[in-house]
Structure formats: C-alpha cells, structure tokens
DRENSETI-772756 format. One record per residue (C-alpha): residue in one letter; z, y, x. Coordinates in steps of 0.5 Angstrom, whole numbers, padded with zeros to 4 digits, always signed. Each point is the difference from the previous one (the first is absolute). Layout:
AZYX;...
***
This chain:
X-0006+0123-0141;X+0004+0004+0005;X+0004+0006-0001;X-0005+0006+0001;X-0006-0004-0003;X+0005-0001-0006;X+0001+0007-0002;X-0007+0001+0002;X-0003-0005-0005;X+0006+0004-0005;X-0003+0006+0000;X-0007-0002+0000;X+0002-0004-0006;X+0003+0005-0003;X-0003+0007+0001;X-0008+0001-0001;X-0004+0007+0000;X-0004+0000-0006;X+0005+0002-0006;X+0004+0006+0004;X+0005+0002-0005;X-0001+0008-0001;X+0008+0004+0000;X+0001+0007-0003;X+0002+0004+0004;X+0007+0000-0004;X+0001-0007+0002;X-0003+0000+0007;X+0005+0006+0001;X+0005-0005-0003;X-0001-0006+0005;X+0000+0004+0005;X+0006+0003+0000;X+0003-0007-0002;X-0003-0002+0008;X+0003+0007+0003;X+0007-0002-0004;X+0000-0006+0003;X-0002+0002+0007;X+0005+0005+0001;X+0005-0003-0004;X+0001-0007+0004;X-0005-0001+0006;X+0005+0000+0006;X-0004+0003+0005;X-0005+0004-0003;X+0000+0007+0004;X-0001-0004+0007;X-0007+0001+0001;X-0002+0006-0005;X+0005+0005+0000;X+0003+0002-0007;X-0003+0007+0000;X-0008-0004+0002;X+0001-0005-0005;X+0003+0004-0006;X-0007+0004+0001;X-0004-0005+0000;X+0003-0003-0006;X+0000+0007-0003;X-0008+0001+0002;X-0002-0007-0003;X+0003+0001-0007;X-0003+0007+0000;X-0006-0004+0001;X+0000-0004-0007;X-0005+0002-0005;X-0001+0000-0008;X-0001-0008+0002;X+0001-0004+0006;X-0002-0009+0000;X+0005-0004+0002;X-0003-0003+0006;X+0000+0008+0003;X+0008+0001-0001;X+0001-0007+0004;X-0005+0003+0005;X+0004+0007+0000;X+0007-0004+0000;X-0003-0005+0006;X-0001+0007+0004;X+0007+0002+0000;X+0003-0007+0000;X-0004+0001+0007;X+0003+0005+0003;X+0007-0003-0001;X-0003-0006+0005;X+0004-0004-0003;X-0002-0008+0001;X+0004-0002-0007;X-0002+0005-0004;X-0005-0003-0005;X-0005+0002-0005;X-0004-0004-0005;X-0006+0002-0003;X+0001-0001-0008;X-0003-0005-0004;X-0006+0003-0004;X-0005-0003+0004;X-0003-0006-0002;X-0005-0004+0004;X+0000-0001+0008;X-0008-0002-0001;X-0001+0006+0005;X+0003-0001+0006;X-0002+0001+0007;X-0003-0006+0003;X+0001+0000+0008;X+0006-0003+0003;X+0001+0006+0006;X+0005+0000+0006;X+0002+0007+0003;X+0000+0001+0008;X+0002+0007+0003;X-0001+0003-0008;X-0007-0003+0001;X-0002-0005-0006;X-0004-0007+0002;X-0002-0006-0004;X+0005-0006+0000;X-0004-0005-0003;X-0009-0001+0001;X-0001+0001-0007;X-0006+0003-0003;X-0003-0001+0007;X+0004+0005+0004;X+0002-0003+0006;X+0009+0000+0001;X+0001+0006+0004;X-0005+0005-0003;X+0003+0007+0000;X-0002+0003-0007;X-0002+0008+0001;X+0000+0001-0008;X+0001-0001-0007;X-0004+0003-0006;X-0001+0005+0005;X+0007+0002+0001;X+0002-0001+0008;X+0005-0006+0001;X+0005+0005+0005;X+0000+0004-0007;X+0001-0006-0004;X+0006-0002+0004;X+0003+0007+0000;X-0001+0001-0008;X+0004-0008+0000;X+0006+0001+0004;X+0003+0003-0006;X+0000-0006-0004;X+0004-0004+0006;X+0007+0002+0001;X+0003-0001+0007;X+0007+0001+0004;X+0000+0007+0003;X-0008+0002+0004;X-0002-0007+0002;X-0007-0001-0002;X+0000-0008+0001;X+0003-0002-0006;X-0005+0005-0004;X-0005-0004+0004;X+0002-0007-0001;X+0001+0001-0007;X-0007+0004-0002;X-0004-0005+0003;X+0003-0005-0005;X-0001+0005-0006;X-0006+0003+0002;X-0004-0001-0007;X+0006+0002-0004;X+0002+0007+0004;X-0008+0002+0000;X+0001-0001-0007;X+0007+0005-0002;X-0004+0004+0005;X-0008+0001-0003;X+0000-0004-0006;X-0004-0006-0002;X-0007-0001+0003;X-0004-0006-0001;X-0004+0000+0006;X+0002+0002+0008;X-0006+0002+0004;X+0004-0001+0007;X-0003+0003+0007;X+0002-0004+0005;X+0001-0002+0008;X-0002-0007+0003;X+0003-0002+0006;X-0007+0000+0004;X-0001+0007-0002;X-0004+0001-0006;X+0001+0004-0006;X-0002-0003-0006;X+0001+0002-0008;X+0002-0006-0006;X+0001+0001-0007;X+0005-0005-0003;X+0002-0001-0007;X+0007+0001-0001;X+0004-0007-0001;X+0007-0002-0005;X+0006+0000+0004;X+0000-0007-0001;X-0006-0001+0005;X+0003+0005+0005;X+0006-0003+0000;X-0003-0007+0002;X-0004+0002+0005;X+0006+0003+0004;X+0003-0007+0001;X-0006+0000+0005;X+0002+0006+0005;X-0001+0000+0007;X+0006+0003+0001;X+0005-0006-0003;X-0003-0003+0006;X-0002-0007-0002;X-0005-0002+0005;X+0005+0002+0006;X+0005-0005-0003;X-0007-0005+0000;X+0002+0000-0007;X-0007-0002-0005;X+0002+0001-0006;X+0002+0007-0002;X+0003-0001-0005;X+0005-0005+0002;X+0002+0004+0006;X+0001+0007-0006;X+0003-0004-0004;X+0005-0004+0006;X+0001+0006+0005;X-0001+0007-0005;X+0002-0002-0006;X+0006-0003+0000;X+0007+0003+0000;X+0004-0006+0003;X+0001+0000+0007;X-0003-0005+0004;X-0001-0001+0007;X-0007-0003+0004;X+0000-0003+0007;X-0004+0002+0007;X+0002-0006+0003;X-0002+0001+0006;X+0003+0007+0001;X+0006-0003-0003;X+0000+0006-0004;X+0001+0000-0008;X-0003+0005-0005;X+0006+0001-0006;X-0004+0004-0005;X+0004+0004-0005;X-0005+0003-0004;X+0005+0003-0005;X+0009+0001-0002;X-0002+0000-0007;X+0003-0007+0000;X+0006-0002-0003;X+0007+0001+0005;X+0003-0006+0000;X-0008-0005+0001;X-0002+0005+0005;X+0006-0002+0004;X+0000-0007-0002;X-0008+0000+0003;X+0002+0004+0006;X+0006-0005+0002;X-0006-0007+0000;X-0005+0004+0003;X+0005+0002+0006;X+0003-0007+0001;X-0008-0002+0000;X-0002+0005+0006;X+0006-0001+0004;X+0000-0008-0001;X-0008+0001+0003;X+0003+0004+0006;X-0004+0005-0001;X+0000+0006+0005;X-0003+0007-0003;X+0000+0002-0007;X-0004+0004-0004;X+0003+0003-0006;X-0007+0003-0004;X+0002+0005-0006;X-0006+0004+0000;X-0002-0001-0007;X+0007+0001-0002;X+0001+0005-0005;X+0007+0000-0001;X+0005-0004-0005;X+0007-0002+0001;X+0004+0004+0005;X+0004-0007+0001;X-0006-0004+0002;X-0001+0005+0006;X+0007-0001+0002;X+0000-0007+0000;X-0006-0001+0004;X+0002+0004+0006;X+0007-0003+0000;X-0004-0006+0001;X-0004+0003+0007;X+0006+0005+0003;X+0004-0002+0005;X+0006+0006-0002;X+0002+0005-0006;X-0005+0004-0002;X+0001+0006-0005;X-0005+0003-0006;X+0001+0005-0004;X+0006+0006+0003;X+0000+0003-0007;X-0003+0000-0008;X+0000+0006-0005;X-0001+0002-0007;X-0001+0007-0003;X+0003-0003-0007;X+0003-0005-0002;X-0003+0001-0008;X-0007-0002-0001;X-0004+0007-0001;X-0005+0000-0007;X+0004-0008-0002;X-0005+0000-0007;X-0007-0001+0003;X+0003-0006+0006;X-0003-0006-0002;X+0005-0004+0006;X+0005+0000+0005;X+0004-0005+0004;X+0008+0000+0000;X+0001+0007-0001;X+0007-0001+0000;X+0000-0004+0006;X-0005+0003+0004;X+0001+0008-0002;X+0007+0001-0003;X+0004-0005+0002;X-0003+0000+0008;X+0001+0008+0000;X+0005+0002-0006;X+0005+0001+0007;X-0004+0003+0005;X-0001+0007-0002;X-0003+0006+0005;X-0002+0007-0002;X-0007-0003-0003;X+0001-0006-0002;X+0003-0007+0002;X-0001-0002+0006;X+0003-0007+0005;X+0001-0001+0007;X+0000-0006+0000;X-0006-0006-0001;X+0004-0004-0005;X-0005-0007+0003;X+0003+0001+0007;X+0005-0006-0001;X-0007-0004+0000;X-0002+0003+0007;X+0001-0006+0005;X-0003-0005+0003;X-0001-0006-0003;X+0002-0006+0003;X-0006-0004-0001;X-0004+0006+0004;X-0006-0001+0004;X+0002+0001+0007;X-0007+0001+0003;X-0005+0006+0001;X-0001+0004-0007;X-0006+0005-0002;X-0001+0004-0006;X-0007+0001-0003;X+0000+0006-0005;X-0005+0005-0003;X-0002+0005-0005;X+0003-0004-0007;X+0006-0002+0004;X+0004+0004-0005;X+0007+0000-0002;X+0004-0006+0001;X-0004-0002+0005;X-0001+0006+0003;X+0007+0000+0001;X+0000-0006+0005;X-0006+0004+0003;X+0005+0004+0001;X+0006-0005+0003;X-0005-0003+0004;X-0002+0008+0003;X+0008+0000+0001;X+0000-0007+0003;X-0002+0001+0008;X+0000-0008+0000;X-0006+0000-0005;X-0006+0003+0002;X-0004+0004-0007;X-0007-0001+0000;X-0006+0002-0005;X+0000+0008-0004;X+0003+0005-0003;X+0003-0003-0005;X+0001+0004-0007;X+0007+0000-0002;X+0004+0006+0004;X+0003+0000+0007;X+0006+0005-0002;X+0002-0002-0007;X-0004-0002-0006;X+0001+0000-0008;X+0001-0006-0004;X+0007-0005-0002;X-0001+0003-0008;X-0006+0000-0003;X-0001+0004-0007;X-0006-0001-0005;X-0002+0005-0005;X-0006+0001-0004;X-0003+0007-0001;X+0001+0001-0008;X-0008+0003-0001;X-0003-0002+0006;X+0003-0008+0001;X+0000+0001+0008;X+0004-0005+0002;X+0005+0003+0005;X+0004-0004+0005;X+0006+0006+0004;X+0005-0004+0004;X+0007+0003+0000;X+0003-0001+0008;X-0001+0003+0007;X+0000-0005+0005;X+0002+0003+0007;X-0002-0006+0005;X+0003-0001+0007;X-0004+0002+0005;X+0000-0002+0008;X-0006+0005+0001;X+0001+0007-0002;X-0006+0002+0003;X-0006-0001-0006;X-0002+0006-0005;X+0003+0000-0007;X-0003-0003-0003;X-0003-0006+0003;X+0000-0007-0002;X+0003-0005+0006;X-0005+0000+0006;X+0000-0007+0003;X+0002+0000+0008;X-0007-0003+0001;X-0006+0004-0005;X-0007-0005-0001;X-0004+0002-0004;X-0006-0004-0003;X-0006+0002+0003;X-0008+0000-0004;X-0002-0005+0005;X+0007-0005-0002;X-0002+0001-0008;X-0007-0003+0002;X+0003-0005+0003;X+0005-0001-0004;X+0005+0000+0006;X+0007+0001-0001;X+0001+0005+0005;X+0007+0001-0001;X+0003-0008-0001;X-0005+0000+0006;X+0003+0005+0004;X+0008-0004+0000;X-0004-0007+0002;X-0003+0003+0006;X+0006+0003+0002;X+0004-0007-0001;X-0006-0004+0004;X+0001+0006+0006;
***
C-alpha cells in the first residue's frame, strides 16, 4: 500500500460519520484556542498568504459563530477553512475517532480533468470517461468547491488539490455532507448521452479494491493484463526500480517515494545506476509523479547520480520559536534538540532564527557513477515535498528537461524539516504543524508566489488519454526520444 493510500485507508479506518461527539461551547472554545496557540505561537510562515489583520478576523468570526453545542466534525470542518487559508501543503488535520463504520463510502473510482470529474474504471456500467454532472442533486463544480478545503497545498496551486480529491473522494463527501446511504448520480457518456444511476453506498474496503483498476495508472498502455500485479509493482512500491525501453535505449527509473531508509535508498541507487550505465543506455527518465515526499537526503542522492555539475537547494531555513507552543496536548515529535534547538539556538533575527546556509550542501555533487546520457524528469500534481525539491533541481538544471504538471510542493519556499503532532484535548482533532520555513534556490523568479514547480514542458492528461488508457506524459518524452 503506498503512502497516499496508507494515510487514506488510516483515516477511513479511523474516523466514521455516525457517532459525531457533540462539544459544549466551553470545550469548543477550549480546542480552539489551543488551534490558535499553536498557529501563532510556532508556524513559521503563517501571514504569507492571508495578512495577520485578515486572518485575526477570520479566526475572530469563527469563534463568534460557536453556539451552545457544536459536533466535533463541524469544529474540524471550521478548523480546515482556516487551515486552508494559510495554504500550507504540511499543515495537517485529521478528523476525530468518534465514528465507527465505513460501510457508506461513495462507490465510483473518479479522476478530475480540468476541475471536471469523469469515471476511472467501467463500473456499474458507466462507461471510463463519463463526466458526471451531479450527486444527490448537488452540481459536481459545487462539490469540487466545497472539498478543496479539506486538501492542503503549497501556496495557489490546485494540482495537488486535485490529485489528492480524486483519491478520497468518498471520504471528503462524507466531512462535507454526512453519510448517505445511496448516491443518485446524473452523468455524462462519452457519446453524449445524459443519463441517471442510483447506486448504493459500498464499504471503503470495496472501493479501496476497485481503485487498483484505474485507467489512469495506465496498465494497458504498459501492455500489462493483470491490473493487479502492474498496482502492486509500479504504483504501490517505495523502493525504486527501473523498466527498460530497449529499443529506444531509454530506461524509466521510477521513485515512487523518499520515505525510504537513507542509507538503503543510496545503497538501491548505487545497483540500479551501475545496472543502466553497464546497458549503455542513452535517455533517462526519472518519474516521481506519484512522489509525496519523505527524506530530503534521498532526493539529494538521486540527483547526484543525474547532474553533471554542483547544484544548490535550499538558500536558507527559518523558525519563529525554538520552544514547542501548547507542549501538553503534543502527541509526537522528531529530534527536537537536533532539528530545532540545537540546528537554530545560534542563529537568531529579529523574529525568530534563521540560517543562511543549506546544511546538506556538502552532499550537493555529482556522483561518480552518474548517468552521463540525456535526462528527463516527470513530475505532477502529488510530487510534493522532497520530491517536489528535485522537480525543483531538475527546473534549476538547463541540461534536464521537466516534463508532466504543476507540482504540489511550493516553487519559492515550502514548510516542513520538523513535524509536530497534537491532539485537540476535547474534540480529539488530530493536528500536524511543521516548525521551519524552507527558502528554495530558484533560477526562474518569473512565477507567481505561490506557485508549485512549473515543468519546462506542460502535458496534461486528456479525456481521450483517460479512455484510452494512454500515458500522455510518459508518451510525450518516448517521442521526443524517437525524433
């Protein structure tokens, strides 16, 4: 199970929609300012998209708008709708665990394509590539407005929200408008004609089994029969691994995640190079497109192993404390006399500490055993933190060529390095605050803040490439290979 289907599955798991705890107002007002606290007191960039003025009246009007007794699940909902505002892509909150069933989960496995939803699978037979129109009623643009709180992102980009809807649709629907038991769902054939299906709601278990069956992890355009096998080999796995297109004498290094032990990740990185330069291969594509991040240290030695020349990273980090704000309700941290004391104690600014250096710079050069031919980078929509940072570096790098979408992480700077995790004392919100500011180093300082990495070369999935089962992207770079 991979990373994104891991904390999917947990919070399914975990959280249900019947048995919303009910929170006086005392203890309502109690969780929130414990949620303010902790905002203000640690989150290192917290005014860069919402001014202090505007968001002080925003977190003034929602305490104003408690009554008597308000449901946990509506606090969580207010809390995201600020949380959203702050648009930052490691600011995390989880539902509480006062639910207890995920027997009425929404059944269709959906993909979004210029903010329109459209089938994935042929289930209930719904033809791949229908665009739906409504649920219970409700317009899907609607719909797709009202979830986008519930995804954070890095800065305005919507790719991530996106990526990241799609998969969890059945469960933001749920924080949004309650359980419903069946889903009467107005839709759109590829041929044009409208038509109407009431389907029953499934477990999450049901749903979570058919997803392995999307048209877009592209099995059939890899000639690959048994969808199961491909999801398990190509999407699922953490290691990387590398496939071979002989004929073009191309190989496709697939890293599907940083969030591999250090030292086995280089160790990986080391067998799977020798094995492609000892194939003399020419073009080499790197696909962290379904890279969510992990350790920064992975992302530093796989581009050792494709640059040619020093590179740089990170121009500086920052916090606003060196002291963990509301420490009783914390539930885990990591190295806090590492990362955040020791790291920061002696370099202090007006507003908080602040380095001017990357402290991973020494490991920025090119690795002996590198691959020396053509290199090309595929990103997208949930290449997010560590791997949105060698986006970055393939961006910054005039020899590799980024292809693919927006990604999720920031262009300019992102939140991350220190992760906090509370739990709200009433409510039993889960919250994750990461402490540092990470300040990137940018050769294009043309985008708009808040931007994710743009690639040097947009490809967009098509509804035609959904139907088809074609990997637009992928496809894209082979034919540029091919001439």
């Amino acid at each position: 199970m991979n990373r994104i289907l891991c904390i999917v599955f947990f919070i399914v798991t975990s959280t249900t929609l019947f048995a919303q705890k009910k929170l006086t107002l005392t203890k309502a007002q109690e969780d929130f300012r414990v949620f303010e606290n902790i905002l203000k007191q640690g989150h290192p960039a917290l005014y860069e998209y919402t001014s202090e003025t505007v968001l002080d009246s925003v977190l003034s009007a929602t305490k104003e708008s408690f009554t008597e007794e308000i449901s946990d699940i509506e606090l969580f909902k207010k809390m995201q709708q600020i949380t959203d505002q702050i648009r930052d892509g490691h600011l995390l909150l989880f539902a509480p665990n006062t639910l207890n069933t995920t027997q009425y989960y929404f059944p269709l496995i959906l993909k979004i394509i210029q903010a329109e939803f459209y089938t994935d699978t042929d289930d209930f037979g719904i033809p791949i590539g229908s665009k739906i129109l409504r649920v219970n009623e409700k317009p899907i643009a609607h719909i797709l407005e009202a979830l986008k709180k519930y995804s954070p992102t890095d800065g305005y980009n919507l790719t991530r929200k996106y990526r990241d809807i799609e998969l969890k649709f059945g469960l933001f629907y749920m924080y949004e408008y309650g359980v419903e038991k069946e889903y009467i769902v107005d839709y759109l054939e590829p041929d044009g004609t409208e038509k109407t299906i009431t389907l029953k709601a499934e477990s999450f278990v049901k749903a979570k089994h058919r997803n392995i069956n999307r048209n877009s992890y592209f099995s059939k355009y890899h000639l690959q029969k048994d969808k199961v096998d491909f999801f398990t080999k190509h999407i699922n796995t953490k290691e990387p691994f590398v496939y071979y297109k002989n004929d073009l004498k191309t190989a496709v290094l697939v890293a599907n995640s940083f969030g591999v032990d250090i030292r086995a990740f280089k160790s990986r990185l080391i067998k799977l190079f020798k094995e492609i330069n000892k194939k003399k291969i020419k073009h080499l594509v790197i696909d962290i497109r379904n890279n969510d991040g992990g350790f920064r240290p992975n992302s530093v030695h796989l581009f050792s192993f494709i640059s040619n020349k020093l590179f740089k990273q990170r121009t500086s980090s920052f916090v606003a404390s060196l002291e963990i704000p509301e420490r009783k309700h914390v539930t885990r941290t990591y190295g806090e006399k590492e990362f955040l004391k020791d790291k920061f104690y002696n370099h202090p600014q007006y507003d908080g500490w602040k380095l001017n250096f990357d402290d991973l710079e020494t490991m920025m050069v090119p690795n002996r055993n590198r691959f020396r031919g053509k290199v090309y980078v595929l990103a997208g929509g949930t290449t997010f933190s560590a791997g949105s940072a060698l986006a970055l570096l393939a961006k910054n790098d005039p020899d590799i060529l980024l292809v693919g979408e927006e990604t999720g992480g920031g262009h300019y700077f992102h939140t991350g390095q220190f992760p906090v995790y509370y739990e709200l004392p009433n409510s039993k919100i889960i919250m994750v605050m990461s402490m540092e500011k990470i300040t990137h180093y940018v050769k294009d300082t043309t985008l708009p803040k808040g931007s994710g990495v743009i690639p040097d070369r947009t490809v967009q999935l098509s509804l035609q490439d959904l139907i088809k089962g074609k990997d637009s992207q992928l496809d894209y770079i082979l034919r540029l290979i091919k001439g």
